[in-house]
N, C-alpha and C positions, 0 to 999 in steps of 0.2 A: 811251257815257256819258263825258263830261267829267267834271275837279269841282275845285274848288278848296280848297286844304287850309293852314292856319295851320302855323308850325313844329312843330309838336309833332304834325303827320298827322291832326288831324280837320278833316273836310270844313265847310266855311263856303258852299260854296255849289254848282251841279248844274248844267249845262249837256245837255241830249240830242240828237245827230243820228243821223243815217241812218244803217244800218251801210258801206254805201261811200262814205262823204262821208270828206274826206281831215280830218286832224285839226287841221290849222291854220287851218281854217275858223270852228272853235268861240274862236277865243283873244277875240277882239275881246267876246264874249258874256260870257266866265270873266272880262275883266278889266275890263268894266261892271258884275260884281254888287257890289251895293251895302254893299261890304265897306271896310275899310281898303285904300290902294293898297302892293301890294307893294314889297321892298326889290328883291326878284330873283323870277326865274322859272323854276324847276324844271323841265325837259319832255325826255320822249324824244326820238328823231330824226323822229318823224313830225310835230312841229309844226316840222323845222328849215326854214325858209325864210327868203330876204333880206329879204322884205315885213316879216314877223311881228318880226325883228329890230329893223329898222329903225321899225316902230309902239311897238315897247316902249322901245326907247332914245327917242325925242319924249317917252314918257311918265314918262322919269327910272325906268324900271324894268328894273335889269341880267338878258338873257337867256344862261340858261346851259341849253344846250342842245346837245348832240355834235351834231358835224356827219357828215352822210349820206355813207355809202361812198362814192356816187357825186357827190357835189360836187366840181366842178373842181376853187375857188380854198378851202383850207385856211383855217378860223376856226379860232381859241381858243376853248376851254371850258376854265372852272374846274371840274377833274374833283373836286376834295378837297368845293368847296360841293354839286356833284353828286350826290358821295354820301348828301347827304340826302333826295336823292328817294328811298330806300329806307323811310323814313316815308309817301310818299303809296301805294308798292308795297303797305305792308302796311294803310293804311289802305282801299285797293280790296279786300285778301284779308277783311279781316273785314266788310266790306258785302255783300262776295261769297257769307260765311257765311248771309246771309238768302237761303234758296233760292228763295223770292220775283223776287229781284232775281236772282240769279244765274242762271235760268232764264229770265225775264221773260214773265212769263205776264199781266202786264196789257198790255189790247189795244190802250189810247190810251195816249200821253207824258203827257199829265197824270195820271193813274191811276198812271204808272211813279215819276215825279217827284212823288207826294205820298207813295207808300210810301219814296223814297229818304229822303223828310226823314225820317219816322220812324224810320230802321234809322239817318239821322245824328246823328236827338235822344238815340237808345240810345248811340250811340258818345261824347256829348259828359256825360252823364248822371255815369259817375266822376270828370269832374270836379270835379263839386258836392255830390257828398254825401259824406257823412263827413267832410267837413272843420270841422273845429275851428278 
């Protein structure tokens, strides 16, 4: 499970693949959904690759992403904006709290990914109520 997540850690949109499909495969899919285009791009080391670098700088979107123990030639990351991916961390732990999902017990990806919008319409839900 991909997913793309606004600054504030709720998810805007769900990408799904295989469980050994490498994870820089999904990025091209997360940054077609049909969302506003990112400033930056938050991602562990397993999306770090030169390709994936090199598509999101064409598309004016700064990738901040550590680079792999085992990479030869040393890139920059902005570790300080880094630290915000601790917002999408914890927006994966409370998705994760639907045992549904955390378990995945539906048998087709469409089945998976319509239960995900719901557990991300709950998560987007305090934004809108109660406000005066």
């Amino acid at each position: 499970m991909h997913a793309r997540a606004d600054g504030q850690g709720r998810p805007l949109g769900f990408v799904i693949t295989g469980g050994e499909a490498s994870d820089y495969k999904a990025v091209d899919d997360l940054i077609a959904l049909p969302v506003a285009k990112p400033r930056l791009m938050l991602a562990d080391k397993g999306y770090d690759s030169d390709d994936v670098r090199a598509n999101l700088l064409i598309q004016g979107i700064l990738p901040v992403i550590p680079p792999k123990a085992s990479r030869k030639q040393a890139i920059a990351c902005d570790f300080r904006a880094y630290k915000d991916r601790n917002r999408i961390e914890r927006m994966f732990n409370k998705l994760k709290q639907f045992r549904r999902i955390a378990t995945r017990y539906d048998k087709t990806a469409v089945s998976f990914l319509g239960f995900l919008a719901i557990a991300a319409a709950k998560l987007w839900i305090p934004t809108y109520v109660n406000r005066t």
